[in-house]
C-alpha atoms as one frame of an Amber mdcrd trajectory, in Angstrom:
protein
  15.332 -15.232 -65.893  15.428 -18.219 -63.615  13.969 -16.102 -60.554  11.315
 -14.971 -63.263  10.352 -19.090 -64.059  10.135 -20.094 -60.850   7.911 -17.131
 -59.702   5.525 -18.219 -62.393   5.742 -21.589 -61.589   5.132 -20.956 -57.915
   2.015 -18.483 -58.869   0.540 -21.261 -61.299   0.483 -23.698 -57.859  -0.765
 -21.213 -55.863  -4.023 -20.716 -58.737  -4.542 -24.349 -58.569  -4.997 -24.743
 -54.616  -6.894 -21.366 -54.351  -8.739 -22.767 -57.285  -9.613 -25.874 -55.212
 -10.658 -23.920 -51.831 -12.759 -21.506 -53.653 -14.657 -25.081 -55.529 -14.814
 -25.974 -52.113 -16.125 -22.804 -50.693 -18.924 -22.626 -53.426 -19.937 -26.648
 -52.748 -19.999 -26.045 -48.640 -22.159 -22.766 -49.083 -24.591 -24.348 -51.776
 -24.892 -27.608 -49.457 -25.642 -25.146 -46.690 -28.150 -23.217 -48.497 -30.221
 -26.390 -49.724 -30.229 -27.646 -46.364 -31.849 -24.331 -44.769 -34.305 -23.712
 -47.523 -35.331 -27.726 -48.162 -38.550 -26.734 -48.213 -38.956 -24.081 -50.911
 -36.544 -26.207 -52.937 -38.559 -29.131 -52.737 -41.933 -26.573 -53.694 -40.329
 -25.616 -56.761 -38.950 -29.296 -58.232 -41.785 -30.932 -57.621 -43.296 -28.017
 -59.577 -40.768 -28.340 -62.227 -41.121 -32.317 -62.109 -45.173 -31.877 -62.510
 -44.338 -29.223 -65.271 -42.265 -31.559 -66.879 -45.058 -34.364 -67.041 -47.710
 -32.262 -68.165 -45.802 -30.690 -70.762 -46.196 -33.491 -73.335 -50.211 -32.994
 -73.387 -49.357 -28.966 -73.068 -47.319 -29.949 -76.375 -50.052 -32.145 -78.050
 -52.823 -29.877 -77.262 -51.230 -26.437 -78.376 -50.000 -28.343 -81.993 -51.449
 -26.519 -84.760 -54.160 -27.996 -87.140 -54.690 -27.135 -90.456 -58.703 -26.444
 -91.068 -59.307 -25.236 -95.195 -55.908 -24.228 -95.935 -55.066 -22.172 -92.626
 -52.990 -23.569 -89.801 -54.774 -22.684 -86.248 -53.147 -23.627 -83.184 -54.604
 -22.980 -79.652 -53.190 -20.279 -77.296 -50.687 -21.763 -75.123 -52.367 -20.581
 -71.874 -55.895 -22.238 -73.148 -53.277 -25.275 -73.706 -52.136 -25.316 -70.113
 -55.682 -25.044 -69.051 -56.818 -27.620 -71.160 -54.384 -30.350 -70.460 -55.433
 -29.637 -66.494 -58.374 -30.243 -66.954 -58.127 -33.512 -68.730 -55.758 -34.780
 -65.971 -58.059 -33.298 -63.150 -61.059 -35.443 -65.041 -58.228 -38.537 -65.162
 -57.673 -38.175 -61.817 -61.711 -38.112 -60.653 -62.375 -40.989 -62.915 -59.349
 -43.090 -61.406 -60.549 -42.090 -57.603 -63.957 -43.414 -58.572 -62.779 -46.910
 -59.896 -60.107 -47.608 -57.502 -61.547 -45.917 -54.551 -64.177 -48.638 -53.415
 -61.760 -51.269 -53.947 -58.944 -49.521 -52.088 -61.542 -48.669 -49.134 -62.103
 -52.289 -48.892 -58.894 -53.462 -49.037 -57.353 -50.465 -45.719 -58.886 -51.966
 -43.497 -58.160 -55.517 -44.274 -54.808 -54.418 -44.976 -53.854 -52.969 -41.494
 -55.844 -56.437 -39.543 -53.183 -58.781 -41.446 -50.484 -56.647 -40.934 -51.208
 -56.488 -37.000 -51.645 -60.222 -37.213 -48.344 -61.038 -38.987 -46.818 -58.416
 -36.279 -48.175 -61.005 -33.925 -47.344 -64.308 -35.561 -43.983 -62.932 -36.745
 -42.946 -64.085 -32.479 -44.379 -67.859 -33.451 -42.544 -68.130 -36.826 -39.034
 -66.917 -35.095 -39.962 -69.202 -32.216 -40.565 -72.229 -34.356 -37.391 -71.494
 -36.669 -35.458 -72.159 -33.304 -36.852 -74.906 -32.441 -36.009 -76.276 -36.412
 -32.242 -75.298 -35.877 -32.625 -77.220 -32.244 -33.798 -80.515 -33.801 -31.649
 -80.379 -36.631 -28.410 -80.184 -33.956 -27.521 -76.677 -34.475 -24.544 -75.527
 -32.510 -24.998 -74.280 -29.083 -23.348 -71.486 -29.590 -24.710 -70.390 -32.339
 -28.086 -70.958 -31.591 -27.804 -68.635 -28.516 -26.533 -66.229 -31.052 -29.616
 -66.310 -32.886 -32.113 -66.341 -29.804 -30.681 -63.395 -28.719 -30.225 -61.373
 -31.806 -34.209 -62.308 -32.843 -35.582 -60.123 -30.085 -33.214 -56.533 -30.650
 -34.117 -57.415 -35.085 -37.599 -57.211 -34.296 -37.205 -54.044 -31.806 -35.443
 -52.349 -34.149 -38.053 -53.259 -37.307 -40.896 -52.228 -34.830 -39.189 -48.620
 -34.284 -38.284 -48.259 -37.775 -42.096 -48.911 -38.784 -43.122 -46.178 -36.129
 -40.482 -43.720 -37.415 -41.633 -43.968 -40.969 -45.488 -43.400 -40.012 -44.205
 -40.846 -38.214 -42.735 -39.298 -40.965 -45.622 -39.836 -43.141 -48.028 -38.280
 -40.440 -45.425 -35.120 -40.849 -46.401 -34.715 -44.236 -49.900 -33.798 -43.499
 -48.851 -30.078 -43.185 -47.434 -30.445 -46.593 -51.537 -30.778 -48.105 -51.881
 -27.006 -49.504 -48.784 -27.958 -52.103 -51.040 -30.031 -53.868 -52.848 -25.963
 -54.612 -49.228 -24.434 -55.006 -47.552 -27.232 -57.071 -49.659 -26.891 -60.200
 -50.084 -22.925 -59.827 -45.999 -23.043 -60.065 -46.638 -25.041 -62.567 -48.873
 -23.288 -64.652 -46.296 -20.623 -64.809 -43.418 -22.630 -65.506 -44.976 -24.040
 -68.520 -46.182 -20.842 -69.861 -42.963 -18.837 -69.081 -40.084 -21.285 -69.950
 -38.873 -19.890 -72.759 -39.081 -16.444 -71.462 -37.042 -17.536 -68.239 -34.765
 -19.398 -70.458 -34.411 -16.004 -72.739 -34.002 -14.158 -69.630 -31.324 -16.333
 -68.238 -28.999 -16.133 -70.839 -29.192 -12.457 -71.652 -27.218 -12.244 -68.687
 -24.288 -14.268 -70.307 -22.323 -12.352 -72.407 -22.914 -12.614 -76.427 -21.051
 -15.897 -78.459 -19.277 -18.700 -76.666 -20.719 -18.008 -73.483 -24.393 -17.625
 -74.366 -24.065 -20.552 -76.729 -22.831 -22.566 -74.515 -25.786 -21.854 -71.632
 -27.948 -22.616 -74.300 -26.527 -26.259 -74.892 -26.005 -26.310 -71.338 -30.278
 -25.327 -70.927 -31.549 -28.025 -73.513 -28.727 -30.777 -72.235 -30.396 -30.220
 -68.869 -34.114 -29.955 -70.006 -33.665 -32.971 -71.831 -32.012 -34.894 -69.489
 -34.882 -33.755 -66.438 -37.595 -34.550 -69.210 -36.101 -37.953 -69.985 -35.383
 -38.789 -66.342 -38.694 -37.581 -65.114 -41.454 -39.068 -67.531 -39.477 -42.592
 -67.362 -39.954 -42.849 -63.466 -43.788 -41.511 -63.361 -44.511 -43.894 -66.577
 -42.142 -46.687 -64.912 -44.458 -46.435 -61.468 -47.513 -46.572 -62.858 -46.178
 -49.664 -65.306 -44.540 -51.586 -62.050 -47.709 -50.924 -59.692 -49.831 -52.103
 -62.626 -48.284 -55.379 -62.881 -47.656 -56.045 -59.756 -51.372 -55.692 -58.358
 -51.868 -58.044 -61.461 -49.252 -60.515 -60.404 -49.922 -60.466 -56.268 -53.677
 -61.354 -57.420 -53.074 -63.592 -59.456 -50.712 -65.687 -56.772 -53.312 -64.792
 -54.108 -51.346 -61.928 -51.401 -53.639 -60.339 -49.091 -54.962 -56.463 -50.241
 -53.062 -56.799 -53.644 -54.154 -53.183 -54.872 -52.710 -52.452 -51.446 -49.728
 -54.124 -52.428 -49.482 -52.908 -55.744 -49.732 -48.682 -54.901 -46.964 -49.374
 -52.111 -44.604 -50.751 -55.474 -45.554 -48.458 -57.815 -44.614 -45.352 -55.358
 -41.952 -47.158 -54.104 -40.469 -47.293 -57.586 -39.465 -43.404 -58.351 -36.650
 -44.681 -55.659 -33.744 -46.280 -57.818 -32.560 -49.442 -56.124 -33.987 -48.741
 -52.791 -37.573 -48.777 -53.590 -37.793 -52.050 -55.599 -35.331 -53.547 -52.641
 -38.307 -52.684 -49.829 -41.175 -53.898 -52.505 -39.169 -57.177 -52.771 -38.790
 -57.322 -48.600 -42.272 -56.405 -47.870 -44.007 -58.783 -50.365 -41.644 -62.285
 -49.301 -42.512 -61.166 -45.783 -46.349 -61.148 -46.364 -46.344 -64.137 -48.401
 -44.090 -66.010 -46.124 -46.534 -65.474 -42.944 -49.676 -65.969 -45.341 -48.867
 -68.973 -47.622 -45.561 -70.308 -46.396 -42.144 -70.372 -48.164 -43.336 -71.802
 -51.626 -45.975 -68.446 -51.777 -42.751 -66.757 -50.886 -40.450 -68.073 -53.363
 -42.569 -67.232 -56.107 -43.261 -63.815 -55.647 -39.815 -63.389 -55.035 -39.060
 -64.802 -58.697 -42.229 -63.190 -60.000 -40.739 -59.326 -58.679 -36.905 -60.829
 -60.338 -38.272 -61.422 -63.297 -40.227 -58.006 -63.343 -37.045 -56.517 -62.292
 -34.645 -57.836 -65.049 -37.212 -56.800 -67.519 -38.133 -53.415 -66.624 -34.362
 -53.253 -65.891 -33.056 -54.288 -69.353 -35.905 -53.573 -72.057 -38.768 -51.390
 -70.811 -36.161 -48.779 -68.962 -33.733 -47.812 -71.738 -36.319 -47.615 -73.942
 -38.418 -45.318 -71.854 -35.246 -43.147 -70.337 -33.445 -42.956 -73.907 -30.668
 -41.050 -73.944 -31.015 -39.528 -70.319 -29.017 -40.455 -66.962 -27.104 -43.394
 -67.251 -25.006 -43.611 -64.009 -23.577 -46.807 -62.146 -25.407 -48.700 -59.452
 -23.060 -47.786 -57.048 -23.360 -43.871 -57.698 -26.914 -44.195 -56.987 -26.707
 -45.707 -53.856 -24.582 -43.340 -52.955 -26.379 -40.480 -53.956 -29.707 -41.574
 -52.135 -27.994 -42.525 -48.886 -26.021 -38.806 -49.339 -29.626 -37.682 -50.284
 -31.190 -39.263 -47.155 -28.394 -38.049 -44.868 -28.573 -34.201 -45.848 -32.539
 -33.937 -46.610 -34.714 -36.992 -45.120 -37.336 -38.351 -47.467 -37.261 -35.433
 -50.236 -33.375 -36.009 -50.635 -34.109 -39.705 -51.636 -36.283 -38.617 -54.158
 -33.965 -35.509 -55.484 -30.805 -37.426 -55.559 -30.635 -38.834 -58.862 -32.061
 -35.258 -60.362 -29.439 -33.183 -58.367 -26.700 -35.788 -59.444 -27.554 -36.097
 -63.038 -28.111 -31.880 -63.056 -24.496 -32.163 -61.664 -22.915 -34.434 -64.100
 -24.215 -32.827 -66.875 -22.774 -29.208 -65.496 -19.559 -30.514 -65.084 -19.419
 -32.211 -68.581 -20.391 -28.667 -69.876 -17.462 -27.149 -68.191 -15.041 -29.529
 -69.221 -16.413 -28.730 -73.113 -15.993 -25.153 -72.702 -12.469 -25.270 -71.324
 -11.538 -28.276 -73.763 -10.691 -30.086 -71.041 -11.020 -34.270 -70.699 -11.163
 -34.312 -66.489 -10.334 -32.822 -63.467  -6.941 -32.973 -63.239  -7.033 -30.891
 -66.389  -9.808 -28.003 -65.533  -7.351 -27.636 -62.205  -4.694 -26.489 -64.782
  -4.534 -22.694 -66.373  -6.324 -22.811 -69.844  -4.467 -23.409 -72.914  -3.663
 -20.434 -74.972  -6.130 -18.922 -77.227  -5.787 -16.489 -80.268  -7.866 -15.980
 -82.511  -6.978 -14.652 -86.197  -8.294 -12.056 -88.078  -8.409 -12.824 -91.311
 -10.164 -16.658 -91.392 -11.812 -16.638 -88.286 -10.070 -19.424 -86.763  -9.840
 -20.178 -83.738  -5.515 -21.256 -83.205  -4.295 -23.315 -80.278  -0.474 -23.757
 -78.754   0.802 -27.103 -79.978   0.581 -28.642 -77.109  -2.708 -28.051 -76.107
  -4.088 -29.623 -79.684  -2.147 -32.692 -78.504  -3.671 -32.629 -74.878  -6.771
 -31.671 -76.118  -8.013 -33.066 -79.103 -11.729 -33.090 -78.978 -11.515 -29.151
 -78.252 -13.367 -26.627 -79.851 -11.171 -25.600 -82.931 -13.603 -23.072 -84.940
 -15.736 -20.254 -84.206 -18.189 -21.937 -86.523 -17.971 -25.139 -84.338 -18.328
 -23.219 -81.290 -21.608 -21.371 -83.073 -22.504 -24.691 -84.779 -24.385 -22.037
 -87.136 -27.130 -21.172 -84.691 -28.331 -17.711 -84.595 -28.078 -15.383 -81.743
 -30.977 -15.515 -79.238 -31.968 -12.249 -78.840 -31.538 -10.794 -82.574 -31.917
 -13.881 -84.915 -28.670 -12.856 -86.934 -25.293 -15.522 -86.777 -23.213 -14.420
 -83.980 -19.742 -16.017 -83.744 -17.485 -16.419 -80.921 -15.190 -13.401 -80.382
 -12.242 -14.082 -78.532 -12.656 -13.893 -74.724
């Protein structure tokens, strides 16, 4: 009997680390697959995220009407034609208002930014010489005339990396074709992909559960998605208002660079912030500075704490520090396209593993590592019993079939389908 414990207890180890190599097995190969196929990944979310933006008009367009007592509702592919069309004749009218203006601003833009290049030498020369007459240490002051020089270098070579990079993207110009053909098809077909995708689960818990686990994710992307797009074009707004109105060279300019910048968490605002003292500071001196500075931290704390939540509702929520890890992961495994699919691919993760945890009854890792409780279900009141202990350990499990149903009907026939035991 002894023998017979410990071989169980030795086999239940053994499940938890092959448990933990296979996890890490599946995470290594995935990671490995995005990296070799960026590309086509990055094709099909930018679809998805263009999909997800249109498909509020797509919605408001295909809503039926009632017209002398009969409801009418448009076809959902005239829908998705419709809406493009009113965004293609949004975009035209937007090129023709803000084209002139941003065609005279370029070419201004690029002079003063070659002259501050130029001047940026004087002002670093002349801060010396303000440490030197204010009796700066020696030492120190060496310090600082030697690191001045290798700071600029390495700004210059950063600049020419990121044009670069931008000059890369030219090969990129046919998506703008692709990206709203995939598109098209994603908004016309969701529900049959969705359909699709869980006819593979098997019927009750599982197939409910990829259903909660669809519309937690759809609703999270949605949420996510139309708060960032209507978040740039609300910071990029008021900030080409606010660098005109305290006078910064090519504020239009300006104001597109924040607004783009902005669908980066953290990082974006941080380079908006940088680039704007810097061109005040060389055009209008330290005051100039010092108020836009305060002019983007008040923007900041108000987008930040009232505009944000309100706009992101009850989407990702995650801590500053797990977005600044996730872009610099994001930058490290993909370049520029893992900056901007970080927070997505984190929040799509999050929201899998909270899913998991659900359908185990689990409340972290340390308990999905262990076996699952033991389940039996009864035949005469369809209840769904657990051990003792596991009620104890476990108390926001599942405890019905009806809870596990929540008393929605089966996909694919319309009748109630409860859980059956696994």
């Amino acid at each position: 009997m002894a023998a017979k414990v410990a071989t169980e207890a030795s086999w239940s180890q053994t499940r938890v680390v092959l448990r933990i190599i296979i996890l890490v097995l599946i995470v290594a190969v995935t990671l490995w697959i995005i990296v070799k196929l960026t590309g086509v990944i990055l094709l099909l979310v930018l679809s998805i995220f263009f999909a997800y933006f249109v498909s509020p008009l797509v919605e408001f367009v295909s809503r039926p009407v009632h017209v002398a007592g009969r409801k009418l509702a448009i076809p959902r592919t005239l829908s998705i034609t419709l809406s493009y069309l009113i965004i293609v004749a949004a975009i035209i009218t937007g090129i023709y208002l803000l084209a002139p203006q941003l065609g005279s601003q370029f070419p201004e833009f690029t002079e003063q930014a070659r002259g501050y290049w130029t001047s940026l030498g004087v002002k670093t020369q002349g801060l010396v010489e303000y440490f030197r007459a204010h009796r700066m240490p020696g030492p120190l002051l060496d310090a600082i005339n030697g690191a001045i020089p290798s700071v600029i270098e390495k700004v210059s070579l950063t600049v020419s990396a990121v044009l670069a990079s931008i000059a890369g993207w030219v090969i990129y110009i046919p998506w703008l074709i692709l990206i709203p053909i995939l598109s098209f098809f994603f908004l016309k077909d969701a529900e049959t992909f969705r359909r699709s995708a869980l006819q593979m689960l098997p019927r009750g818990r599982w197939r409910w559960r990829g259903d909660e686990f669809f519309q937690d994710i759809n609703s999270t992307l949605a949420a996510y998605i139309r708060a960032q797009l209507t978040a740039c074009i609300f910071i990029g707004m008021v900030c080409t208002l606010g660098f005109t109105l305290l006078g910064l060279p090519s504020p239009l300019i300006l104001g597109v660079i924040a607004g783009v910048c902005e669908f980066v968490p953290l990082v974006g605002p941080l380079l908006v912030a940088l680039v704007a003292a810097i061109a005040a500071l060389l055009h209008g001196g330290v005051f100039l500075a010092f108020l836009v500075l305060l002019f983007l931290a008040v923007l900041r704390i108000t987008q930040d704490y009232i505009i944000y939540p309100r706009l992101i509702g009850q989407g990702i929520h995650l801590h500053p520090l797990a977005v600044i890890v996730a872009i610099l992961s994001g930058a490290e495994l993909a370049g520029v396209a893992g900056i901007f699919l970080a927070i997505p691919v984190v929040a799509i993760l999050t929201v899998s593993y909270r899913h998991w945890l659900e359908h185990r009854g689990s409340e972290g890792l340390a308990d999905l590592l262990e076996p699952s409780p033991v389940e039996s279900v009864a035949t005469n009141d369809l209840t769904l019993s657990l051990d003792k202990d596991s009620r104890v350990t476990h108390p926001d499990a599942i405890t019905t079939r009806e809870d596990m149903a929540r008393e929605r009907p089966d996909l694919t026939t319309g009748e109630l389908k409860l859980p059956v035991e696994e």
